[in-house]
Every structure is written in C-alpha cells, then in structure tokens.
C-alpha positions as CSV (number, residue, x, y, z in Angstrom):
1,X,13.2,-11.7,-12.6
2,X,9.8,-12.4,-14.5
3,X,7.4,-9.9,-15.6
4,X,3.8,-10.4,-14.5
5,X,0.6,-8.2,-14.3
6,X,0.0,-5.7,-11.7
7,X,-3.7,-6.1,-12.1
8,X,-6.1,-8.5,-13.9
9,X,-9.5,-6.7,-16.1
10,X,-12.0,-7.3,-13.4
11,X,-14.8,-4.1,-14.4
12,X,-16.9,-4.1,-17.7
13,X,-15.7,-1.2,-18.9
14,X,-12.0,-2.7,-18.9
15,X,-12.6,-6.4,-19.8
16,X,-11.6,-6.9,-23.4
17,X,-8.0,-4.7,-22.9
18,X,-6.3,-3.1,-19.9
19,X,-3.0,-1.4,-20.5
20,X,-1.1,1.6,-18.7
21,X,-1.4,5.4,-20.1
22,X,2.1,5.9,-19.4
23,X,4.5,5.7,-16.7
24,X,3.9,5.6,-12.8
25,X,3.4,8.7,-11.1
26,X,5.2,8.8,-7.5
27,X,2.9,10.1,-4.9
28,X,2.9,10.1,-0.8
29,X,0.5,7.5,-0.9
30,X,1.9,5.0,-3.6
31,X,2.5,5.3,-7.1
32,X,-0.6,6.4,-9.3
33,X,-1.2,5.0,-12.5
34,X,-3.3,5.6,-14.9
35,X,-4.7,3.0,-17.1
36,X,-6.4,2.7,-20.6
37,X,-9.6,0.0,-20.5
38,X,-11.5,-1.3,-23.3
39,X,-15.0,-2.4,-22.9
40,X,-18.0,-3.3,-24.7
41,X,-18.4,-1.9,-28.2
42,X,-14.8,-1.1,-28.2
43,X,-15.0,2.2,-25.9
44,X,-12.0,3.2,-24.7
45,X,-11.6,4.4,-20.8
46,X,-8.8,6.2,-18.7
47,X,-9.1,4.9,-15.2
48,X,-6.3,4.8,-12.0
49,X,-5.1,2.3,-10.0
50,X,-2.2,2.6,-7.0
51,X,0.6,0.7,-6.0
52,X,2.6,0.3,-3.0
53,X,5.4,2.3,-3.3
54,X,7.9,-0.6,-1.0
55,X,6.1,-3.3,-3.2
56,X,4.6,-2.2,-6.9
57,X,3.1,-5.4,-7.0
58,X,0.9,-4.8,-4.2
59,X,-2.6,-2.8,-5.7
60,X,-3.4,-0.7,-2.7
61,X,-6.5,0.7,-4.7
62,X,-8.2,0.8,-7.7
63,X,-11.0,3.0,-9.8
64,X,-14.3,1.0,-10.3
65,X,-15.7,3.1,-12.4
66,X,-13.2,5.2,-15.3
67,X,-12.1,8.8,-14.5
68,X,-13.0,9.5,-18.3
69,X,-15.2,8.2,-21.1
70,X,-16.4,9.4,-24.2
71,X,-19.2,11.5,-24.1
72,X,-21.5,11.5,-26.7
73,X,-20.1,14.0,-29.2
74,X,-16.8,11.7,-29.3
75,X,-18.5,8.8,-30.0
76,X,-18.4,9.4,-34.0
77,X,-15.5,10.7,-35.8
78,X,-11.9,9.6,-36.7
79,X,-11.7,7.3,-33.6
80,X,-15.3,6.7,-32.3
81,X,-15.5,5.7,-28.7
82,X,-11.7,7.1,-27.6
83,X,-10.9,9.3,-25.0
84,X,-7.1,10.6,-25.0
C-alpha cells in the first residue's frame, strides 16, 4: 500500500507545518491524535484531530482552533514560540 496524509493544513495556525505529536490514541469514539502545527512567525501549536477507528483515513473531526499555544512568557527563551 501507499502512504498518504490523513489531513491537509487547512487553519492559520497550522499552515506552514502539520505533523503528529506521537502515536494514535484508541478511544470509543475513534482514534485521537494529537497534532503539532506551525503558523505564522513560526509558533508552534498542539491541536487534535480523530479518525475512524474501521477506516483511519476517514477525519471524523478536527480542532479549529489549537488545544495549546504559547502564552506570552514562552514566547522568549531557548525555543521562543514552542509549546511541548
């Protein structure tokens, strides 16, 4: 079989990278997976999207807005604009 993307970048604040944050998480309603987005001014965002679990290529839902950004204190430092 081929590999091919689950989802596509279709918010702002996951349009220049979209990636998962490790593997799929099995749940009664589909399989939850949290996903890493970067947006403008390179911030980095944990959001959440869900699978079917018959068919994992079928996006049941997915998380507009993230779960998590950086707030303004973890804007600076080390890594400025990265949530973990």
């Amino acid at each position: 079989p081929t590999a091919s993307p689950c989802q596509q970048p279709i918010e702002a604040w996951e349009t220049l990278q979209l990636g998962n944050c490790g593997p799929p998480i099995e749940t009664d309603a589909g399989w939850l997976v949290l996903t890493h987005g970067v947006g403008p001014m390179r911030t980095y965002s944990i959001g959440a999207i869900l699978l079917d679990l018959d068919d994992p290529t079928r996006v049941i839902g997915r998380l507009r807005r993230p779960l998590l950004t950086p707030s303004s204190d973890e804007q600076n430092g080390y890594v400025p604009n990265v949530v973990y």
